[in-house]
N, C-alpha and C positions, 0 to 999 in steps of 0.2 A: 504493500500500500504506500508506504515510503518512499521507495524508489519510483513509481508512477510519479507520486507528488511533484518530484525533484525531477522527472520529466516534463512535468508538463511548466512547473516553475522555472526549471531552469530555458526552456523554450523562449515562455515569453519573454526572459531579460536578456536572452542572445537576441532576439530580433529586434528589440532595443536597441543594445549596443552596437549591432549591424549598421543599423540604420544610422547612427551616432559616427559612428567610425567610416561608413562611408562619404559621409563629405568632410569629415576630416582628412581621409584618404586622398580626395579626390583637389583640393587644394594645393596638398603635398606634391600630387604629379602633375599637375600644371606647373605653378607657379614654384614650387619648392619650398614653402611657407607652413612648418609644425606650429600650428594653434595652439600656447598653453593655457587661452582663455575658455578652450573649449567647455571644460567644464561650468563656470560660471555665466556662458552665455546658455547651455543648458538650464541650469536651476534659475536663473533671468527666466526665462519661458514659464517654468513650472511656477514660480512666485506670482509674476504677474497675472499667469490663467488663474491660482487661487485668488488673486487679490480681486480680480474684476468678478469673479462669481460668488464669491464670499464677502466679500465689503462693499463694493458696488453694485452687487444683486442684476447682472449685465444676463446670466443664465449662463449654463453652463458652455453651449457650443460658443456663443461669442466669446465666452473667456478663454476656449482651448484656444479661437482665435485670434485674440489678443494676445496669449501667450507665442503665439507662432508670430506676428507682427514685431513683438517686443523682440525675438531671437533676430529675426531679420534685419532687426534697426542697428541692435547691439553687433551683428556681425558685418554690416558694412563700417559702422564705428569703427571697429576693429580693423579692417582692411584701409580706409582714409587717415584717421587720427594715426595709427601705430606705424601699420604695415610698410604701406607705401610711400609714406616720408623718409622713412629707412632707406626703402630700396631706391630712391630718385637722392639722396643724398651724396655728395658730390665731397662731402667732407670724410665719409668710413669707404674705406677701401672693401672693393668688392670682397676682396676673401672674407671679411669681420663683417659682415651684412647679416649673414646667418645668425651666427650669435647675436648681435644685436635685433635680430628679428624675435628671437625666442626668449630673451628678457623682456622685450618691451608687451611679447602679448601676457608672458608671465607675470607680469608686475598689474599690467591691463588688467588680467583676472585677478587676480589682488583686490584689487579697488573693486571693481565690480562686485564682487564678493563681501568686502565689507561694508561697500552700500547698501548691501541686498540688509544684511545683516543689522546695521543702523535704523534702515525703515520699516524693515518689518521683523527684528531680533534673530535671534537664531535657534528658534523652535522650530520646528519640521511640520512643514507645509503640507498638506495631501489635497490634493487637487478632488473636487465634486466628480466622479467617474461619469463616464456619459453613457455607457450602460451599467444600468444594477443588475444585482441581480445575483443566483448561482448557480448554478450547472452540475449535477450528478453525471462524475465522466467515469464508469468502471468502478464505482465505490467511493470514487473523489469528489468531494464537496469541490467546485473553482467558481474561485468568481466569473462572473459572464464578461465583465472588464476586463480581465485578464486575457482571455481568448481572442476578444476585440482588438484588444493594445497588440497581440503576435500578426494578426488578418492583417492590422492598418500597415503595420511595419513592414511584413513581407509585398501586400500592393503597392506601397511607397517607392519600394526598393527595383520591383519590375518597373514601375513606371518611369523611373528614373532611369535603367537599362534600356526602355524606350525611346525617352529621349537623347541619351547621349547616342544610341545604336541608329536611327531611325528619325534623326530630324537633322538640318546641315548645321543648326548651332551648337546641337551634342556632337555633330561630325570633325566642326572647328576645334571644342574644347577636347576631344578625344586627338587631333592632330597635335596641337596644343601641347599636349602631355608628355607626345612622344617626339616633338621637332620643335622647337621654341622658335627657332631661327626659321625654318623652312616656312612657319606659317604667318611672319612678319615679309618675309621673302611672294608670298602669293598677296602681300597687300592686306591682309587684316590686322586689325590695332589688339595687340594684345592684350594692352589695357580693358579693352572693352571685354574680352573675353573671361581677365581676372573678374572684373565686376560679376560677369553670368555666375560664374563659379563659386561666387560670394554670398552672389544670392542664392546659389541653391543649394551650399553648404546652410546658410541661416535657417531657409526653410525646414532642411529635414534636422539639422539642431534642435530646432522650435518646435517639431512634432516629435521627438523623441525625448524632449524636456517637458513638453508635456504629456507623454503617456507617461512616464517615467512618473513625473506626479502624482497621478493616478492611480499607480501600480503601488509604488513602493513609498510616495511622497517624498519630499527633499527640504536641505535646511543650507544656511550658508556653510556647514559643515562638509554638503557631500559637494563642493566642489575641486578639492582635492583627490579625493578616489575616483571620481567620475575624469577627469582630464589624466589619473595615473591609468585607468582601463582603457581608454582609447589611444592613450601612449604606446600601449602594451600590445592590443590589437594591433596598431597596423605594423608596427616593429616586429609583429610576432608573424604578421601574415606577408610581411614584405615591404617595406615604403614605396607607395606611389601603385599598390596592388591591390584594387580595388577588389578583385576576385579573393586574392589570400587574408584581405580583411575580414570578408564575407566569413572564411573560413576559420580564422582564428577568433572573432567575437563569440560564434560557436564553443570554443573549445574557452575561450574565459569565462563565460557566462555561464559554464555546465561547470567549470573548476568556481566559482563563486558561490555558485549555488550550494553544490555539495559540500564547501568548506562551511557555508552559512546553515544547514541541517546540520551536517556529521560534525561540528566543531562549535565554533560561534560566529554572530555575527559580523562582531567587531575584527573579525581574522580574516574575511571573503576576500579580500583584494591580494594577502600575502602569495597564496600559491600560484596565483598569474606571474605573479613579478616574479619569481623565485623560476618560473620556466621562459620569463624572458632571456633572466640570467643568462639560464642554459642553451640557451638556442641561442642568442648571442657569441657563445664560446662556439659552439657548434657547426651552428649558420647563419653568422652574421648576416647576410642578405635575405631572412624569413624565408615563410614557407614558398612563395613563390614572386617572391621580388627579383627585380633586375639592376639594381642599384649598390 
């Protein structure tokens, strides 16, 4: 019965963090740009969706809505204020760009984080689920939200393989990925391509900080394991491998789970990072990186 549970639990929070880690991913292989705000532009999302269904009484969809609006705002934030002053910076030498890129979003979610925290303290938020409910699956009591949150995540994620496979502005930002040069060479502004990429990292941010709310709730606390699990993901599935992400959120999300049943909760994050470690020593390039 246990072991179903942590099947079906550990399901939902892998297609979470799929979904979370793929446009993390998917900025990393454009642009070269690791978000250490990622976390905190998540729980940004899940705060905001409670705050507008819970204090301002907006109902629940427009608050998941608002929570997705609010990801979207905070990660072009992120991309103008941090990002790209960096990179157009004329004073840090292109090798020191990198590191300067990954303090300044690090420190970004900082602040973020302790705003979150100042306005609305750092009690753990649970977002209004959009369906109630629970479900006898096999002798398992599950919530009906939970099943919802794995559905929205996996159509999210086709759709998104949609457009980047089967529309010419995911054709661009897939050329993008793998020719920087060659596709400023055919005449497109790459600028304008970071921006798509920005926006559609904030989007599935924003819908994965808010199911995430829903699911499991968030506080200014889980922005640190939340930005250390999709560290881990795409390091573990590859950088810049949107497929080996897919498959390593899997394989963290079932090691979190399990450590969170069979151990405690406050330890779920250790055993990911402990098999980053090793796969680091092992294969530094993840499971199916080209980098």
């Amino acid at each position: 019965m246990r072991a179903f549970q942590i099947l079906i639990d550990g399901f939902a929070i892998s297609a979470l963090y799929a979904l979370g880690a793929t446009g993390f991913t998917l900025i990393f292989g454009v642009s070269g740009v690791l978000n250490l705000s990622h976390g905190a532009i998540m729980v940004a999302a899940a705060v905001a969706a409670w705050a507008a269904a819970s204090i301002l009484n907006v109902g629940t969809y427009a608050g998941a809505l608002i929570g997705v609006a609010v990801a979207l705002i905070t990660a072009f934030a992120t991309y103008f204020a941090v990002v790209k002053p960096i990179q157009d910076s004329r004073r840090i030498p292109n090798e020191e760009k990198e590191i300067f890129v990954l303090t300044g979003t690090l420190l970004w979610g900082i602040m973020i984080q302790e705003l979150i925290a100042y306005f609305f303290t750092n009690n753990a938020k649970t977002v209004l689920p959009i369906v109630e409910g629970v479900v006898d699956i096999l002798g398992v009591r599950t919530p009906k939200n939970e099943i919802f949150t794995a559905i929205v995540c996996c159509l999210v994620i086709a759709l998104l393989w949609l457009l980047v496979n089967r529309t010419r502005t995911g054709k661009a930002v897939l050329a993008a990925s793998m020719n920087p040069r060659g596709v400023t060479l055919l005449g497109l502004e790459l600028t304008n391509i970071f921006i798509v990429v920005w926006a559609i990292y904030g989007v599935l941010a924003g819908i994965a900080g808010v199911l995430l709310g829903m699911f499991l709730g968030v506080s200014s606390y889980s922005v640190g394991p939340l930005t250390a699990s999709a560290f881990s993901i795409v390091v573990l599935g590859g950088l810049g491998s949107v497929s080996g992400s897919l498959i390593a959120a899997f394989v963290v999300g079932y090691l979190e789970t399990i450590t969170a049943y069979l151990v405690s909760p406050a330890y779920r994050t250790i055993p990911a990072l402990l098999l980053l470690v090793v796969v680091m020593y092992i294969r530094p390039q993840g499971l199916l990186g080209r980098r």
